[in-house]
C-alpha positions as CSV (number, residue, x, y, z in Angstrom):
1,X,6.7,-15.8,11.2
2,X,10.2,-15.6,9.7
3,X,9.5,-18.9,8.0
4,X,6.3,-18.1,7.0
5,X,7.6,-15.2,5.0
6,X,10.6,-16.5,3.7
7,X,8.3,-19.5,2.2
8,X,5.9,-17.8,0.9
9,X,8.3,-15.3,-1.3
10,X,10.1,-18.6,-2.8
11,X,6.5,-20.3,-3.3
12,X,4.8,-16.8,-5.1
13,X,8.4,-16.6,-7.1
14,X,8.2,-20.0,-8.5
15,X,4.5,-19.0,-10.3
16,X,6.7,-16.4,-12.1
17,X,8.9,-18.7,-13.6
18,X,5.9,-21.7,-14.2
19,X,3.2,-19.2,-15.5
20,X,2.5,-19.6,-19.1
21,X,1.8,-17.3,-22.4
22,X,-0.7,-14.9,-21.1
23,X,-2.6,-11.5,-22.7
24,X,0.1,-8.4,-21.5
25,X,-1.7,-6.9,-18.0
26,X,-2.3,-2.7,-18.2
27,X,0.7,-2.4,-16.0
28,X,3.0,-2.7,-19.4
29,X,1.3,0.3,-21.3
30,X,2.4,2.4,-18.2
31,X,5.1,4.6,-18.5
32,X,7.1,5.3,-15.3
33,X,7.7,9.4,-15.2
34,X,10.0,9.6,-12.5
35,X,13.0,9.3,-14.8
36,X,14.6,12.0,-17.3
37,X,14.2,8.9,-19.8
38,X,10.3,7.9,-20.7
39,X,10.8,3.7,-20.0
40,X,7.3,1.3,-20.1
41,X,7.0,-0.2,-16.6
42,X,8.3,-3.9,-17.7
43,X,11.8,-2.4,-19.1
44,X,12.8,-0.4,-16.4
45,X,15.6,-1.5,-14.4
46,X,15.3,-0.5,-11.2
47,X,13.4,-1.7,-8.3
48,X,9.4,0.1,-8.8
49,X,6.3,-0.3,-7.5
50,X,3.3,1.5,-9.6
51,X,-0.1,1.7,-7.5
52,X,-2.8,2.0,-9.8
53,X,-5.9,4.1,-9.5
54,X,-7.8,0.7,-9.1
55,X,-5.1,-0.6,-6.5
56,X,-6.2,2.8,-4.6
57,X,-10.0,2.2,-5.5
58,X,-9.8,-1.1,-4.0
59,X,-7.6,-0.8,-0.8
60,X,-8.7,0.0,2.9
61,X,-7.1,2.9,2.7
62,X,-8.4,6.4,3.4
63,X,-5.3,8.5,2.4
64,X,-2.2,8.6,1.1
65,X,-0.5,7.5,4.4
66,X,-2.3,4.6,5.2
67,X,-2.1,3.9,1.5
68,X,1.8,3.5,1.3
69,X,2.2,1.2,4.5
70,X,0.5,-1.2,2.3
71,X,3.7,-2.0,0.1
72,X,6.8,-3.7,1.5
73,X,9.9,-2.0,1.9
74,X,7.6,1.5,2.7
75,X,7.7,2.7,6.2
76,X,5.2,4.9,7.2
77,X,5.6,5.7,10.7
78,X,2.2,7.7,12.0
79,X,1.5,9.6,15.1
80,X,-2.4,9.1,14.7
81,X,-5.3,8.8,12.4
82,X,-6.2,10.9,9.2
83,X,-2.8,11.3,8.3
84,X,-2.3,14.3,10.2
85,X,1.7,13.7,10.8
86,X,3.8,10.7,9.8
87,X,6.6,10.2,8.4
88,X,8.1,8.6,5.4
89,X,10.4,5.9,5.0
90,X,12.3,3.5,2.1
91,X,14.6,1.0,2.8
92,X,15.5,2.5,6.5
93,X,17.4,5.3,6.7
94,X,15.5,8.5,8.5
95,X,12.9,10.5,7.5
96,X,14.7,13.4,5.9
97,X,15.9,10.5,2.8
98,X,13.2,9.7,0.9
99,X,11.5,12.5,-1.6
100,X,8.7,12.8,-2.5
101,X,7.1,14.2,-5.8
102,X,3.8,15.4,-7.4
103,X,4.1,15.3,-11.1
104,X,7.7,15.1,-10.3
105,X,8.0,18.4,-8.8
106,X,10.2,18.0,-5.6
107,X,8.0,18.4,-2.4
108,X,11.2,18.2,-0.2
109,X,11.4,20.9,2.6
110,X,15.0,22.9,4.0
111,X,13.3,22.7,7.3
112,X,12.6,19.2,8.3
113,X,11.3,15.9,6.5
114,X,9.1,15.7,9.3
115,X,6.8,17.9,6.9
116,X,7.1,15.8,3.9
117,X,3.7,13.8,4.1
118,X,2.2,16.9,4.4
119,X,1.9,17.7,0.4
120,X,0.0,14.2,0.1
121,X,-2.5,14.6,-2.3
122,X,-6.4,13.3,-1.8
123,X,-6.9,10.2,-3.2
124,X,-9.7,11.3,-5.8
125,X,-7.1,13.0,-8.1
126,X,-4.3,10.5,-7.7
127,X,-3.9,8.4,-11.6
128,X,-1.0,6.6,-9.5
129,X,1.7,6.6,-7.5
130,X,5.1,5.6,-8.4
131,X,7.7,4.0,-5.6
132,X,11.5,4.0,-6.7
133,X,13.5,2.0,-3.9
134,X,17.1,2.9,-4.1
135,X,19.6,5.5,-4.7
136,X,17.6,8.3,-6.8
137,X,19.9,11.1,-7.2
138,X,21.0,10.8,-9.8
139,X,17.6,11.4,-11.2
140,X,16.1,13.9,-8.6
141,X,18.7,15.5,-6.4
142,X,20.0,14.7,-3.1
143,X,16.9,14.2,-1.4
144,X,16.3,11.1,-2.7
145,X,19.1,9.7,-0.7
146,X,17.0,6.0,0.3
147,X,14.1,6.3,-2.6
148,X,11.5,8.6,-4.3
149,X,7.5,8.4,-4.6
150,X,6.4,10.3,-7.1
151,X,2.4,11.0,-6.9
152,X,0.6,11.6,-10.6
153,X,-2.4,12.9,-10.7
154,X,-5.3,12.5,-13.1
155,X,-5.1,13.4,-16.9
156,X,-8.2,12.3,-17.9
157,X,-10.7,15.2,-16.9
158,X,-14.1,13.9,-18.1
159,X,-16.8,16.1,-17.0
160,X,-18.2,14.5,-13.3
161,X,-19.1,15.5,-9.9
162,X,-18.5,13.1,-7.1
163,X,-19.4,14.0,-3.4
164,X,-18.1,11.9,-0.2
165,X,-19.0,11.6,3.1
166,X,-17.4,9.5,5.9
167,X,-18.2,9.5,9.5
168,X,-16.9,7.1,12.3
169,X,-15.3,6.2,15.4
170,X,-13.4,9.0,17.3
171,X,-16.0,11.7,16.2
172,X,-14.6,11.4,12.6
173,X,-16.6,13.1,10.2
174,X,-15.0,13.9,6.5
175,X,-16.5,15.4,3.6
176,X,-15.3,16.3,0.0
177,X,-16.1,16.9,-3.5
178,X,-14.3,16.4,-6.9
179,X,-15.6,18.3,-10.4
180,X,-14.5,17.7,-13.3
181,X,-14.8,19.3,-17.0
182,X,-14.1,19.5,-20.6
183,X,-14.6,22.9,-22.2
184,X,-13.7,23.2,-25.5
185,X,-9.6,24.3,-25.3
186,X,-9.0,23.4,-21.3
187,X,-9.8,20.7,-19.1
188,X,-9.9,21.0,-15.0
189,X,-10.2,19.0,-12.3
190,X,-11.2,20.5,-8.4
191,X,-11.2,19.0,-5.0
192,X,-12.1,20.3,-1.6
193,X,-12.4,18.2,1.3
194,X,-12.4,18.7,5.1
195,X,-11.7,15.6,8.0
196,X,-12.2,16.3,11.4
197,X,-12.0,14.1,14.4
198,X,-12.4,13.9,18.3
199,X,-9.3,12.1,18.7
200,X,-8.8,8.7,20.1
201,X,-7.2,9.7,22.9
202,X,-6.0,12.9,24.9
203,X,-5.1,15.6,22.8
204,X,-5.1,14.0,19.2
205,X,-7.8,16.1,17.4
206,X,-7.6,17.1,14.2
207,X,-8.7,19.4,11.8
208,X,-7.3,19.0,7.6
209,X,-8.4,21.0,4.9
210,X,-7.4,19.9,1.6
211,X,-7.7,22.3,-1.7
212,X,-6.1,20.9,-5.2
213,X,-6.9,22.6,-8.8
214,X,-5.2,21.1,-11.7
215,X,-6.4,22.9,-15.5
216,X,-4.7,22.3,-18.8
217,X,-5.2,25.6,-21.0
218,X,-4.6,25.8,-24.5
219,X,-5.6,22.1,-25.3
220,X,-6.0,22.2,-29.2
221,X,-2.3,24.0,-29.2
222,X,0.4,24.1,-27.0
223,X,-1.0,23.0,-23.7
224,X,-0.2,24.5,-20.5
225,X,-0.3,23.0,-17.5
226,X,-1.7,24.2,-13.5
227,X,-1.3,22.8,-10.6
228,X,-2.4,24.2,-7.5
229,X,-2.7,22.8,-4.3
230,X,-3.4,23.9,-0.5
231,X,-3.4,21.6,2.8
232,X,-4.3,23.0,5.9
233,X,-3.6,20.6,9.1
234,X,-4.4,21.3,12.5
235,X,-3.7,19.0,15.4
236,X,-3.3,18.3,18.9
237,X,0.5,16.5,19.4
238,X,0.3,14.7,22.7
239,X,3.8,13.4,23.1
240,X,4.9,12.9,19.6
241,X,8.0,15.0,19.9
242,X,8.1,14.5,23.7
243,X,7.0,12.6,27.2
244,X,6.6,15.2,29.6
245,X,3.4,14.7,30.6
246,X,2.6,18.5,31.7
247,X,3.1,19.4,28.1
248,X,0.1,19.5,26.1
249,X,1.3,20.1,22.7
250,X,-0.1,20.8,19.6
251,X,0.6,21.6,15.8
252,X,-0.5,23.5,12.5
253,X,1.0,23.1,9.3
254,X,0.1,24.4,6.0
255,X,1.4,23.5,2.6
256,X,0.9,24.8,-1.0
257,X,2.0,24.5,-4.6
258,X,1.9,26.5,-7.3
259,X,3.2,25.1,-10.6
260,X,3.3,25.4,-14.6
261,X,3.9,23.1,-16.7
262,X,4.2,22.8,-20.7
263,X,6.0,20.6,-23.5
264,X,7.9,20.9,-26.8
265,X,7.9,17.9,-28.6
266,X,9.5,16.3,-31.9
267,X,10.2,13.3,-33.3
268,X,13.4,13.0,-31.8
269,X,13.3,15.8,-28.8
270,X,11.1,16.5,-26.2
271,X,11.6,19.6,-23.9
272,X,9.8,20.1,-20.6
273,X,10.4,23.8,-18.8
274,X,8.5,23.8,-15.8
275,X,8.4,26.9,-12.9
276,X,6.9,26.1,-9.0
277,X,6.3,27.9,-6.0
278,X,6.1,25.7,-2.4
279,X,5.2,27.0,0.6
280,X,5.3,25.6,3.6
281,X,4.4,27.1,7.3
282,X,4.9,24.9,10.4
283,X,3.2,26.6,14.1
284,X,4.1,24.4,17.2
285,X,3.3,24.8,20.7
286,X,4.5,23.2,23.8
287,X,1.6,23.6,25.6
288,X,-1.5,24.0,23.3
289,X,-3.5,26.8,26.1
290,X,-0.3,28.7,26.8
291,X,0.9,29.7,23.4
292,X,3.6,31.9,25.6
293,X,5.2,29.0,26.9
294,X,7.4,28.3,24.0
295,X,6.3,28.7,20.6
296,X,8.0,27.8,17.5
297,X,7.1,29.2,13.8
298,X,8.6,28.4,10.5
299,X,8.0,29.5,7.0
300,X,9.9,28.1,4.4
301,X,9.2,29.2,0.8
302,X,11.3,27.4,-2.3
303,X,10.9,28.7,-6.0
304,X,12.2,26.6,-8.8
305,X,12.7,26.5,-12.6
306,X,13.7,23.7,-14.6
307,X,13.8,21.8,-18.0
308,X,13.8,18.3,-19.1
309,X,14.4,17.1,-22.1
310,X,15.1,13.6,-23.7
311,X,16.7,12.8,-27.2
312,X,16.3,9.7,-29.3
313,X,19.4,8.7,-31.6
314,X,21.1,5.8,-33.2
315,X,22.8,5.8,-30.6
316,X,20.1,5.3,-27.7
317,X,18.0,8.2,-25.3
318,X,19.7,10.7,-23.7
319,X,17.8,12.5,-20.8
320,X,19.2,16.0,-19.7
321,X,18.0,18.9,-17.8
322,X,18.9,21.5,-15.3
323,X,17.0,22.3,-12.3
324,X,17.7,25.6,-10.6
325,X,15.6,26.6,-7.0
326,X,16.5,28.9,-4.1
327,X,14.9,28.2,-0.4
328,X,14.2,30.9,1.7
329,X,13.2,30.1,5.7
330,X,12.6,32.7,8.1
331,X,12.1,31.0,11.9
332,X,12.0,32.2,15.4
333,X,14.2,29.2,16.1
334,X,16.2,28.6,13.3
335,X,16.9,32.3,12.2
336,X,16.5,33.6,8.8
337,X,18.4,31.8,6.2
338,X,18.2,31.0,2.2
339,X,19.8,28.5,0.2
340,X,20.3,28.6,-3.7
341,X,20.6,25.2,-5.2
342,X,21.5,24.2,-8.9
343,X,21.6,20.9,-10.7
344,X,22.5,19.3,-14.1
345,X,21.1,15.9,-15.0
346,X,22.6,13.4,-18.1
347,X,22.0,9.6,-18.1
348,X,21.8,8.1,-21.5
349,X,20.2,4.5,-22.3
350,X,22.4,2.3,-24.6
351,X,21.0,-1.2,-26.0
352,X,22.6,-4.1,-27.2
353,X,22.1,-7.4,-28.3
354,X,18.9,-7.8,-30.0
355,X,17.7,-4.7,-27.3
356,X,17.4,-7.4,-24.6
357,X,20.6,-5.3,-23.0
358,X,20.0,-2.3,-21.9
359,X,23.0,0.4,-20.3
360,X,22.2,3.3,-18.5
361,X,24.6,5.3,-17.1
362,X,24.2,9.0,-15.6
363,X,25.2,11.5,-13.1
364,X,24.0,14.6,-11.9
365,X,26.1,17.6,-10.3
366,X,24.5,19.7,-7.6
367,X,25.8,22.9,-6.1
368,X,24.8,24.3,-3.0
369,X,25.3,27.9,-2.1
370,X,26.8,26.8,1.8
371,X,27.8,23.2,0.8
372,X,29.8,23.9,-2.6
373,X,29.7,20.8,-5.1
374,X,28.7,17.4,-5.5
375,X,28.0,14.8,-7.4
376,X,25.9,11.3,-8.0
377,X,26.8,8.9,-10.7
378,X,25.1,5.8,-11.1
379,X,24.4,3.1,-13.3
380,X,21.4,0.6,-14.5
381,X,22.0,-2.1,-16.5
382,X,19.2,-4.6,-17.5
383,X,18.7,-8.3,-19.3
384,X,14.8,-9.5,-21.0
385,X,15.9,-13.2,-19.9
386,X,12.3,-13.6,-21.9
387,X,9.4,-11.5,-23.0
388,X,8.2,-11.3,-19.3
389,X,11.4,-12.0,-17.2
390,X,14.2,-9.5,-16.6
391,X,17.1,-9.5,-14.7
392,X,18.5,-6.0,-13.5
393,X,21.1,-3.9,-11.2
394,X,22.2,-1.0,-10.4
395,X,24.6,1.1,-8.1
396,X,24.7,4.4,-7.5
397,X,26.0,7.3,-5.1
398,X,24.0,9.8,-3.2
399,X,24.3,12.7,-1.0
400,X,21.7,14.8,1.5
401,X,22.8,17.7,2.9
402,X,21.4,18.4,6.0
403,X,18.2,20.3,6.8
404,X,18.1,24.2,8.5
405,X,16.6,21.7,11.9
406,X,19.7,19.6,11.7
407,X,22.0,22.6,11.9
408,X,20.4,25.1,14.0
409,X,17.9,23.9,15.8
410,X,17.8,24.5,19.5
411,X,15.3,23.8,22.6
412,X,16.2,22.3,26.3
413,X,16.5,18.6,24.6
414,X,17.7,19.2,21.5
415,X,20.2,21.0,19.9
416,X,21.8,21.5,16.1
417,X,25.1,21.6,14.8
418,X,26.2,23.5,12.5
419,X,29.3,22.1,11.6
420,X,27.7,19.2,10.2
421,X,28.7,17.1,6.5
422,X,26.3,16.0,4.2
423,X,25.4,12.2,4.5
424,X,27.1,10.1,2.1
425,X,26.2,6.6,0.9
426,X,27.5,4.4,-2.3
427,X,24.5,1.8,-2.9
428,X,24.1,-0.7,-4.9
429,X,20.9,-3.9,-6.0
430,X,20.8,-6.8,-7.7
431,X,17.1,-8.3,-8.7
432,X,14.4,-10.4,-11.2
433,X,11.2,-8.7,-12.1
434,X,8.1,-10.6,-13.6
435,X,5.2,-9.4,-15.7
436,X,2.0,-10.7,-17.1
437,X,-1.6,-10.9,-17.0
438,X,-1.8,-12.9,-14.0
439,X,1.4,-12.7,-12.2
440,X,3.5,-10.0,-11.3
441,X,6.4,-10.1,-9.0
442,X,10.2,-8.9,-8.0
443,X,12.9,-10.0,-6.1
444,X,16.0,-7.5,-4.9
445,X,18.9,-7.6,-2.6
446,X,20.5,-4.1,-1.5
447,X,23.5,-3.2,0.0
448,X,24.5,0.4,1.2
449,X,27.5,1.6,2.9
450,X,26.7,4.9,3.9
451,X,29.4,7.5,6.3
452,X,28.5,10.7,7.8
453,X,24.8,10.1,8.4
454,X,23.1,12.5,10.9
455,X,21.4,11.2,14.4
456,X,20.7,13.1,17.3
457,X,22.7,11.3,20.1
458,X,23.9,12.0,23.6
459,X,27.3,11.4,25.5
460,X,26.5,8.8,27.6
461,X,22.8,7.9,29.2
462,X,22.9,10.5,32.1
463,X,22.7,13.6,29.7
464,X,19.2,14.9,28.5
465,X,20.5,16.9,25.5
466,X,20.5,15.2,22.5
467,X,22.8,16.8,19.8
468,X,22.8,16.5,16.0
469,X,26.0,14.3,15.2
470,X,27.2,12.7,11.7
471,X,27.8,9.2,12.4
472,X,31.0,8.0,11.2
473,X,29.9,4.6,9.0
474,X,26.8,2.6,8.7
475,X,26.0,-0.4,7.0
476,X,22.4,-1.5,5.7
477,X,21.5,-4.6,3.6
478,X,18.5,-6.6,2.8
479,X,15.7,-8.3,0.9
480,X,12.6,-7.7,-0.9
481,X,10.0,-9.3,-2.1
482,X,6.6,-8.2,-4.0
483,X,3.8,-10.0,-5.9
484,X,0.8,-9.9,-6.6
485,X,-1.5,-13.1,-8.7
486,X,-5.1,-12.4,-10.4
487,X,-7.7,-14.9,-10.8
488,X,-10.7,-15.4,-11.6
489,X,-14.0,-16.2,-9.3
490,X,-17.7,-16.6,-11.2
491,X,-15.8,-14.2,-13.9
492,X,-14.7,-11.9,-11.4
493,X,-11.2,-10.6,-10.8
494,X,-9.7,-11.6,-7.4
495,X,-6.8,-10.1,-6.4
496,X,-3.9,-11.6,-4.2
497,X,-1.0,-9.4,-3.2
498,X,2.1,-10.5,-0.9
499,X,5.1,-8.4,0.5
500,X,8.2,-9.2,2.2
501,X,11.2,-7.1,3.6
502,X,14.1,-7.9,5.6
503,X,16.2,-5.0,6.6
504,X,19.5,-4.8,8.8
505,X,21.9,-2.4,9.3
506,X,24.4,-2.0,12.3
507,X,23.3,1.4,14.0
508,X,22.2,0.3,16.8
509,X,25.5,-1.2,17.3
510,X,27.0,2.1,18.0
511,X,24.6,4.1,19.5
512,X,21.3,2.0,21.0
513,X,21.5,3.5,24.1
514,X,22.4,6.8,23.1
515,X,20.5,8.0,20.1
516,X,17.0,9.3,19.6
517,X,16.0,8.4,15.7
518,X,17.9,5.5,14.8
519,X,15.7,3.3,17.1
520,X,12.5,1.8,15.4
521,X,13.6,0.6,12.1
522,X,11.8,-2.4,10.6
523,X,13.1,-5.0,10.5
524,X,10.8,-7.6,8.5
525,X,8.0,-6.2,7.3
526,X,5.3,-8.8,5.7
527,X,2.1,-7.8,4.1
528,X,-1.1,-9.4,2.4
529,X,-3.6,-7.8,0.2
530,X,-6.6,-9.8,-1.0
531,X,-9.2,-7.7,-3.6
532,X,-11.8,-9.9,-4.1
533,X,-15.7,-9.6,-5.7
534,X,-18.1,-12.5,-5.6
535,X,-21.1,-10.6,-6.4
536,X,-21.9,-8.1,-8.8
537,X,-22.0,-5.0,-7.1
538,X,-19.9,-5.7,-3.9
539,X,-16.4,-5.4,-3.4
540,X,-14.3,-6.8,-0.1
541,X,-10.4,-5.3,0.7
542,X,-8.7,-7.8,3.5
543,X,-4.8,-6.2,4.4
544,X,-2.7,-8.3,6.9
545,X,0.6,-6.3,7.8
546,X,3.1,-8.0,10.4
547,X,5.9,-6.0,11.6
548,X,9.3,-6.5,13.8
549,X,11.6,-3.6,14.5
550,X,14.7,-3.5,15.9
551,X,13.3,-2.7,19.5
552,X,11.9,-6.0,19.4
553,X,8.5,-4.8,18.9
554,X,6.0,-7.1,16.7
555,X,2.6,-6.5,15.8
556,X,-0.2,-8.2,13.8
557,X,-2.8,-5.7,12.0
558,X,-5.7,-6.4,10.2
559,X,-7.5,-3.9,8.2
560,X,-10.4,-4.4,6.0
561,X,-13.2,-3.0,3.7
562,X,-16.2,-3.5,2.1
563,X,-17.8,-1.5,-1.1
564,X,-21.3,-1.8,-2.6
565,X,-22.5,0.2,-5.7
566,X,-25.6,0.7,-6.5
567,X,-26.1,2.4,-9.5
568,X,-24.2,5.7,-9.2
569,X,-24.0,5.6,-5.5
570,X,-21.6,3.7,-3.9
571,X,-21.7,2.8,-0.3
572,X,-18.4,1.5,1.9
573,X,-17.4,0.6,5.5
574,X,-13.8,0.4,6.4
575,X,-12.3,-1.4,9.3
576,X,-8.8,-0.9,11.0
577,X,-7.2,-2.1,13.4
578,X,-9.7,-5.0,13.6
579,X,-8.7,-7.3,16.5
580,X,-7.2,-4.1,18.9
581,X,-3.7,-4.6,19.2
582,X,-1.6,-2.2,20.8
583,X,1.5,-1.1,19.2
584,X,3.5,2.2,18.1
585,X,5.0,3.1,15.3
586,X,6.9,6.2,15.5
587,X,8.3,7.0,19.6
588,X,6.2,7.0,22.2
589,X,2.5,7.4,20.7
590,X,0.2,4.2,20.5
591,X,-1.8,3.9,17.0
592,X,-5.4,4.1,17.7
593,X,-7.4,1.1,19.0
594,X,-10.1,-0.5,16.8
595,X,-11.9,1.5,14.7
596,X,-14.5,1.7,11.6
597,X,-15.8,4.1,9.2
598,X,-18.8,4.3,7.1
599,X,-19.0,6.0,3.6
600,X,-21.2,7.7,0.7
601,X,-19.6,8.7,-2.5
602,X,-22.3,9.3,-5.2
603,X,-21.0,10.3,-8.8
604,X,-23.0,12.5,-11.1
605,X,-22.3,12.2,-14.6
């Protein structure tokens, strides 16, 4: 398999450098947003991946979740079906290092990064979704210690209906709808949606609710900006936080935002001030019919301010902005607690010969009301070897403090520490990127050295406790690989994608016998996507992921779809886990057997 993948990244690379003068693909009109600088997609230097709303139209994929594990060098580790809990991954590292954004407002929690999935968005209002693989915190703040995915949602609010409905195996049974409209000085866009299932197994129910409003007021003027957004999850947790087998847990989490948004804009500057409210309210239970037993509840609540701003010169773009938040968290376990955070950005783009050069250097300074200063320079630098091939790098350090679970958590198994450092890591890449019309692909090496970062690990094999530690130094390297080629069938648009990751760092080294989270990473990740029409009105989605991670686990997964539209109706059935293989992704809970789903969306115009 190792062959296999290794081959097939040096064959797909070698189209980059044979393909020939070819129309620019839409991928170079976008402009990447999670950066204080406005850079086109095919000038950026850094290592990002854009899913498109057609890339999300055509996958197998039913949210945001399943979505993600699609693209190598994205670990999604679930605990079940419907996205109810996973957790969220770049480049190893744990779950509490990779942020994630909506209209880059930071979804990051003080409580755990267990709940960061759990402000995914529907896919009906995502435009696209933006992956940045590497130190980001320079850019976003110490959350982004491994990477950042930053979810935009529509802009385009032409006045529609569209109603879904999706039942199959394990009881499933989902339903939404999504309005949109135009008035005459605001635009808005609504979704509601419900998913509900059986389970596929003992005690893995679930019941989401999803609520999102975004409307732009003021549209002939200054417009102003809404976003509003409200997911209610309900589950039962057999075993995914432990394996006694007379617990019977279970889990309800609910997350909301509340954000405004506006712009000033000149020839030269562009400001953006922006206010946001997150909530976030985690219930868990030990044993799911004896809420007495033990009983945790956590409400964490984080209001922000900021302001971006950019600034074209002679001398090149300066982005800069400040970003000011406090975090409040009252818990039965934890305590009550708040937290006020403040952050200065500045990077500033420089190019040079002929503007096939391009410098970017930046830093931004963070205080933290119980962890005092710090800061994260980096720097980018890029080279257009041609119009479609560029060479890049970039190094960079980063910081996460750790969360209120890290420091004071406590139950029989577990317990905080609140003498813990923040993590530390210096990181840096080196890579080619390729763009156009038919081909696009990447290559990247990484290295981080990273100190302090936080397990949960034990004494020695005959304790039970498990204690929140910073380990002293950690090394992680590896190698990615993206593509994906477009050709043409009967004049139809095929769609060939292939991903490869290799990933190895020496944790397990230290502590495989004695930690609880370190265990599981990947280790080579390899993916296939294949989009492909043949007929006029049908569509057919084939994803192939193989995985091997460092317990020696390997799996082969096949997932798969098919669409049909007729007129405005469009009908779909969507197959996972085709040939039933057994495997886990995240401890001790196997991923649901084979299964399929059948679909109705009809759009009214």
């Amino acid at each position: 398999m190792r062959a296999i993948s290794l081959f097939t990244v040096l064959f797909i690379f070698s189209l980059s450098i044979q393909a020939q003068e070819l129309e620019e693909q839409n991928l170079d009109s976008v402009v990447i947003t999670s950066t204080r600088i406005d850079v086109p997609f095919k000038e950026n230097s850094r290592t990002i991946t854009v899913i498109s709303s057609k890339d999300i139209k055509n996958s197998a994929a039913t949210n945001v979740a399943d979505l993600l594990q699609q693209f190598a060098g994205v670990d999604i580790r679930r605990r079940g079906t419907g996205g109810s809990q996973a957790d969220l991954y770049i480049r190893g590292g744990g779950f509490d290092q990779t942020l994630l954004l909506i209209d880059g407002i930071k979804m990051d929690d003080a409580q755990t990064g267990h709940h960061t999935m759990n402000a995914a968005l529907p896919l009906e209002v995502i435009e696209r979704i933006e992956i940045v693989k590497g130190p980001a915190a320079r850019i976003f703040g110490q959350n982004a210690f491994n990477g950042a995915i930053n979810i935009v949602t529509k802009n385009k609010l032409d006045t529609s209906v569209s109603v879904n409905a999706e039942a199959g195996s394990f009881g499933q049974l989902n339903g939404s709808i999504t309005a949109a409209s135009s008035l005459e000085n605001s635009q808005h866009l609504v979704h509601a949606g419900k998913m509900t299932s059986d389970g596929y197994r003992t005690n893995t129910d679930y019941d989401n609710t999803n609520f999102f409003l975004k409307s732009i007021f003021n549209t002939k003027h200054k417009p102003i900006e809404m976003l509003a957004t409200f997911m209610d999850r309900k589950f039962g947790a057999q075993n995914f936080y432990t394996t006694n087998p007379t617990f019977f847990e279970y889990e309800e989490t609910q997350n909301s935002l509340l954000a405004f948004t506006t712009k000033f804009a000149s020839n030269k500057l562009k400001i953006q001030p922006r206010v946001h409210w997150k909530r976030n309210q985690d219930l868990f239970l030990l044993r799911r019919e004896e809420p007495s037993f033990y009983r945790n509840l956590h409400i964490t609540n984080k209001i922000g301010a900021e302001a971006n701003a950019s600034y074209t010169s002679k001398a090149g773009v300066t982005g800069f902005g400040i970003d000011l938040s406090q975090v409040y968290i009252s818990s039965n376990n934890l305590g009550q607690r708040n937290r006020f955070m403040a952050t200065a950005f500045v990077e500033h783009q420089f190019k040079f010969a002929n503007d096939k050069l391009d410098v970017t250097p930046g830093v931004a300074l963070t205080y933290f009301s119980d962890f005092k200063f710090h800061a994260f320079p980096g720097l980018d630098i890029g080279y257009d070897i041609s119009d479609r091939l560029k060479a890049y790098g970039n190094i960079g350090y980063t910081y996460r403090i750790p969360t209120y679970t890290d420091l004071y958590y406590s139950d029989p198994v577990t317990q905080g520490n609140s003498n813990l450092e923040p993590e530390e890591a210096f990181a840096q890449e080196v890579g080619l990127k390729y763009t156009s019309a038919k081909l696009t692909a990447s290559i990247a090496a990484f290295n981080r050295d990273a100190k302090n970062l936080i397990d949960y690990l034990r004494t020695d094999v005959s304790e039970d406790t498990f204690s929140a530690t910073n380990v002293t130094e950690v090394n992680t390297k590896g190698l990615e690989f993206d593509a994906a080629y477009n050709f043409n069938i009967n004049d139809y648009k095929q769609t060939l994608g292939f991903g490869y990751s290799y990933l190895d760092d020496n944790i397990l080294d230290q502590n495989e016998d004695l930690s609880r989270y370190s265990l599981n990473t990947l280790r080579h990740q390899y993916i296939t996507r294949f989009s492909s029409q043949l007929f006029k009105n049908i569509r057919q989605n084939i994803v192939y992921k193989y995985a091997e991670r460092t317990t020696g686990q390997t799996y082969n997964v096949w997932d798969a779809s098919v669409i049909v539209k007729v007129k405005s109706a469009e009908f779909s059935v969507t197959a996972n886990n085709i040939f039933d293989v057994d495997y886990i992704e995240s401890g001790f809970v196997p991923m649901p057997p084979s299964n399929v789903l059948f679909g109705l969306r009809y759009n009214f115009r």
